[in-house]
PAMAR-874842 format. One line per 5 residues: number of its first residue (from 1); their letters; for each residue x, y, z of C-alpha. Coordinates in steps of 0.05 Angstrom, whole numbers, always signed. Example, Ala and Ser with C-alpha at 12.3 -4.5 7.8 and 13.67 -1.06 7.14 Angstrom:
2
1	AS	+246/-90/+156; +273/-21/+143
This chain:
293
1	XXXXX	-632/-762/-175; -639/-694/-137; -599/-736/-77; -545/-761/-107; -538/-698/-137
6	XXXXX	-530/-663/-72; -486/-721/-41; -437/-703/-108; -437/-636/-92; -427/-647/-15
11	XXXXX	-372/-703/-36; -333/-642/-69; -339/-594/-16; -320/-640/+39; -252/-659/+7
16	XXXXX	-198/-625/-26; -204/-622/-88; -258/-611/-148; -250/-686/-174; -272/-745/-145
21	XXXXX	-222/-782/-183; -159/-729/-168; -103/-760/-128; -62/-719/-86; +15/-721/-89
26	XXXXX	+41/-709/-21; +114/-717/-24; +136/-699/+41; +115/-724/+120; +44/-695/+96
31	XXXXX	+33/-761/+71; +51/-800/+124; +3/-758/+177; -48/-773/+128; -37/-836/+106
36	XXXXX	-41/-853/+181; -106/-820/+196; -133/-860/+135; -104/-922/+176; -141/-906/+245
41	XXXXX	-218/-893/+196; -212/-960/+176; -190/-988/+243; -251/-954/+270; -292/-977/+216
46	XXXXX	-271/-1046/+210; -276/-1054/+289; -350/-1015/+276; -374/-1080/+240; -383/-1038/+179
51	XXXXX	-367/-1033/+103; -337/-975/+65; -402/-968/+30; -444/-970/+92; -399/-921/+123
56	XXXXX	-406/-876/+62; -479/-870/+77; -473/-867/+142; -432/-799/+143; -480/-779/+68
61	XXXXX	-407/-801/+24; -389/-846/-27; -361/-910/-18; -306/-888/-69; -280/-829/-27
66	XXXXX	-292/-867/+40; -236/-911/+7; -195/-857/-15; -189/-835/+49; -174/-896/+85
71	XXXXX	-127/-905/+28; -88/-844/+48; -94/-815/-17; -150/-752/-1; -147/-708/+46
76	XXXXX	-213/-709/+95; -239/-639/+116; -264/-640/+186; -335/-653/+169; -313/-718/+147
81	XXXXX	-277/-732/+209; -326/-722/+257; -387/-746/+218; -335/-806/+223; -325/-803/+294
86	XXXXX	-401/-805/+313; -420/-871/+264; -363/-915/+291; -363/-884/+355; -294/-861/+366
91	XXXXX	-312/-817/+421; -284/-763/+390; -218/-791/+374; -224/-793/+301; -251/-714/+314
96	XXXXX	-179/-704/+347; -143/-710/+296; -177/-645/+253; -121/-609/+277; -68/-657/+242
101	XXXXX	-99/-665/+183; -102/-592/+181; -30/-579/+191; -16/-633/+134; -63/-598/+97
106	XXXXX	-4/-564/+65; +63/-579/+42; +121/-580/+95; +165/-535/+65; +105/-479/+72
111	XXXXX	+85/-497/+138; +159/-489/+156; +155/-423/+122; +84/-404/+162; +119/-415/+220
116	XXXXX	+182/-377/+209; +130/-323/+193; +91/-326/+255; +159/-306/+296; +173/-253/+251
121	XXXXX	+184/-185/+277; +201/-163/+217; +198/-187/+148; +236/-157/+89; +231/-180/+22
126	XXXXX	+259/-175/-49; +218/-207/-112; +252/-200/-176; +218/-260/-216; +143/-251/-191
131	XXXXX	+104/-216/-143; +118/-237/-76; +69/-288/-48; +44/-261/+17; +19/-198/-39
136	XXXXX	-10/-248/-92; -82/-257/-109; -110/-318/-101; -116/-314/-183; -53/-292/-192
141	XXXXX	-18/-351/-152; -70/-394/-186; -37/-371/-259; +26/-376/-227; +18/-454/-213
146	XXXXX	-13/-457/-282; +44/-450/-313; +95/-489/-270; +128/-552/-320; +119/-604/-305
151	XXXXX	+44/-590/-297; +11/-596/-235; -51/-632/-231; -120/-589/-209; -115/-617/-140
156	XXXXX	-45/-602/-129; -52/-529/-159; -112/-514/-113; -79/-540/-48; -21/-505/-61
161	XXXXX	-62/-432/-84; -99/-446/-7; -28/-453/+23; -7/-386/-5; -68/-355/+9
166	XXXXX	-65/-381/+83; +3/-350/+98; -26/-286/+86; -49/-297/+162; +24/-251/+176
171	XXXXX	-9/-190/+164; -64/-193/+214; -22/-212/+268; -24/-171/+336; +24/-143/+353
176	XXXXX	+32/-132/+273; +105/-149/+249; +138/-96/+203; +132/-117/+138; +170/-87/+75
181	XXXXX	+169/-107/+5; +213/-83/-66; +180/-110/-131; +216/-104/-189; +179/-59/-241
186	XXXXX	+177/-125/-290; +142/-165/-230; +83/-105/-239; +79/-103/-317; +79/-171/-335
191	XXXXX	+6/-204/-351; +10/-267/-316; -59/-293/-317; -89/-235/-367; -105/-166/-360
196	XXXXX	-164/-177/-309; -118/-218/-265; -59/-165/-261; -110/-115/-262; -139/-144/-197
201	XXXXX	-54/-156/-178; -43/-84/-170; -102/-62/-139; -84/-113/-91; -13/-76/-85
206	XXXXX	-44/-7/-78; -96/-39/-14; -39/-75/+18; +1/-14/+6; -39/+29/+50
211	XXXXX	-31/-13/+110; +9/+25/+168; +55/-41/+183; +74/-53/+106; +101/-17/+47
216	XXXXX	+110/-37/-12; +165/-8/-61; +180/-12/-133; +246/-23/-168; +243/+15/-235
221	XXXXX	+275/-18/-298; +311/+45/-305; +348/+51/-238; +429/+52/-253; +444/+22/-183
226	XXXXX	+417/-47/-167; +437/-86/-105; +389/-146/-118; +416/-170/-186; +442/-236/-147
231	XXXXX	+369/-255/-146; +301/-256/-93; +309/-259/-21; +283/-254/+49; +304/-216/+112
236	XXXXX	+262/-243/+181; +281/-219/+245; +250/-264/+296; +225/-248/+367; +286/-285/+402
241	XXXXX	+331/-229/+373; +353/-280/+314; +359/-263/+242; +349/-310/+185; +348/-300/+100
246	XXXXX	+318/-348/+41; +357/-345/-16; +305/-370/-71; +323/-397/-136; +293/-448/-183
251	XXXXX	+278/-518/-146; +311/-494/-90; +293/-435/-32; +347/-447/+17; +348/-418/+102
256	XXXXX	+405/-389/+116; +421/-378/+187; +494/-365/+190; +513/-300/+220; +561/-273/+156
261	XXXXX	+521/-289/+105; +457/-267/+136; +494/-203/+142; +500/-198/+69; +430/-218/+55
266	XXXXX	+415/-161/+105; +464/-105/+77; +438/-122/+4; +369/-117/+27; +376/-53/+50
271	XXXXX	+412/-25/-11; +353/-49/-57; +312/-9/-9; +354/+51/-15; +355/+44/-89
276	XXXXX	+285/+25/-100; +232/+88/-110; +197/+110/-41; +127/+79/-20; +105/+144/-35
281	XXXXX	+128/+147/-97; +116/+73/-114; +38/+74/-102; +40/+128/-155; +85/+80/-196
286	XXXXX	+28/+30/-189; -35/+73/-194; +10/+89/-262; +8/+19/-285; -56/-4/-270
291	XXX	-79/+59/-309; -47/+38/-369; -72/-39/-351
């Protein structure tokens, strides 16, 4: 009993995922890159002589998630793959494919996103709706997913909380981009997740905040002037000299790459800025809040 106890818990861990029985969703080319490395297993296996189950013991997993895999409906952590690898001996061409899986790992239109981010000089950004998600906790984008409709299943809300959390990569690049941030004041106050949760939120803020590459501003309820009403957005400035914005709105977070209207982005931007209080004056703002939290 004490080993198939341990097998569960390693079947967990290996795979995304907290339920043997939770299918992923993968509605963009992430499914096809796994899908086909689920092909190649069972290729490998089949051409191995063996059976799903004897594979499973083979590499200490259950015949059940063996299939899942081959099925192209779990993603295999790269454990799995070369554990893989050595019993059908692949010679290490099941193992090349970790980095694949790991791309596909997440969904395209964050990967597309990550990368945008990695060729960032600078990065401006306005959140009126929630706090920005390179600032989130991991519990905060977790509540955040929580309470998307319609519902996302456990799997699905725990690859997508990893994909946020792994974009937060940005602010340990070297050389570090410049990275600025205005939250609306309602972003700050509202409890999404509980008390604990934005508790740990703005403490979050106020680390991030002291960063020499990022600051982080607040746009008070109260301010007259407001360049931003017209909704979130993103300024990046890449290395080749090129700007770019994201307009994001419900269902859709759209690039925008054409010179005039990235102009606009741009000059709003940087009236929200001018508008918004000081980082100075904003960390107080927040220190404020999570006071009265």
């Amino acid at each position: 009993m004490a080993d198939m106890n341990n097998q569960d818990r390693e079947n967990r861990t290996a795979l995304d995922g907290d339920d043997e029985d939770q299918d992923f969703g993968l509605e963009d080319d992430s499914g096809a890159v796994i899908a086909a490395v689920g092909r190649q297993i069972k290729l490998w296996r089949e051409a191995a002589g063996m059976r799903a189950a004897e594979l499973g013991t083979a590499i200490g997993y259950s015949e059940n998630l063996v299939f899942k895999v081959e099925g192209g409906r779990r993603i295999p952590k790269p454990e799995f793959l070369d554990r893989t690898d050595q019993a059908v001996g692949a010679g290490g061409r099941i193992s090349a494919m970790k980095q694949d899986v790991e791309e596909a790992r997440y969904p395209k239109k964050v990967r597309d996103l990550t990368k945008l981010e990695a060729e960032a000089v600078e990065l401006g950004s306005y959140a009126g709706g929630v706090i920005d998600g390179l600032l989130q906790t991991e519990e905060y984008a977790r509540a955040l997913y929580r309470e998307r409709r319609p519902a996302y299943s456990e799997g699905d809300i725990e690859r997508l909380v990893a994909a946020r959390m792994a974009r937060q990569v940005v602010f340990d690049r070297r050389p570090a981009p410049l990275l600025t941030f205005v939250q609306e004041e309602s972003t700050l106050r509202r409890r999404t997740g509980g008390r604990m949760v934005l508790r740990r939120q703005l403490e979050h803020l106020l680390e991030m905040s002291q960063l020499r590459h990022a600051e982080i501003q607040v746009m008070p309820m109260e301010a007259e002037e407001h360049a931003g009403l017209g909704g979130s957005h993103r300024i990046l400035k890449l290395k080749d000299g090129k700007t770019v914005g994201l307009n994001e709105v419900q269902l859709i977070s759209g690039l925008i790459t054409d010179p005039r209207q990235v102009q606009i982005l741009e000059m709003r931007y940087n009236l929200i800025r001018s508008q918004a209080l000081t980082p100075r004056l904003s960390r107080e703002f927040i220190e404020k809040l999570l006071g009265e939290t």
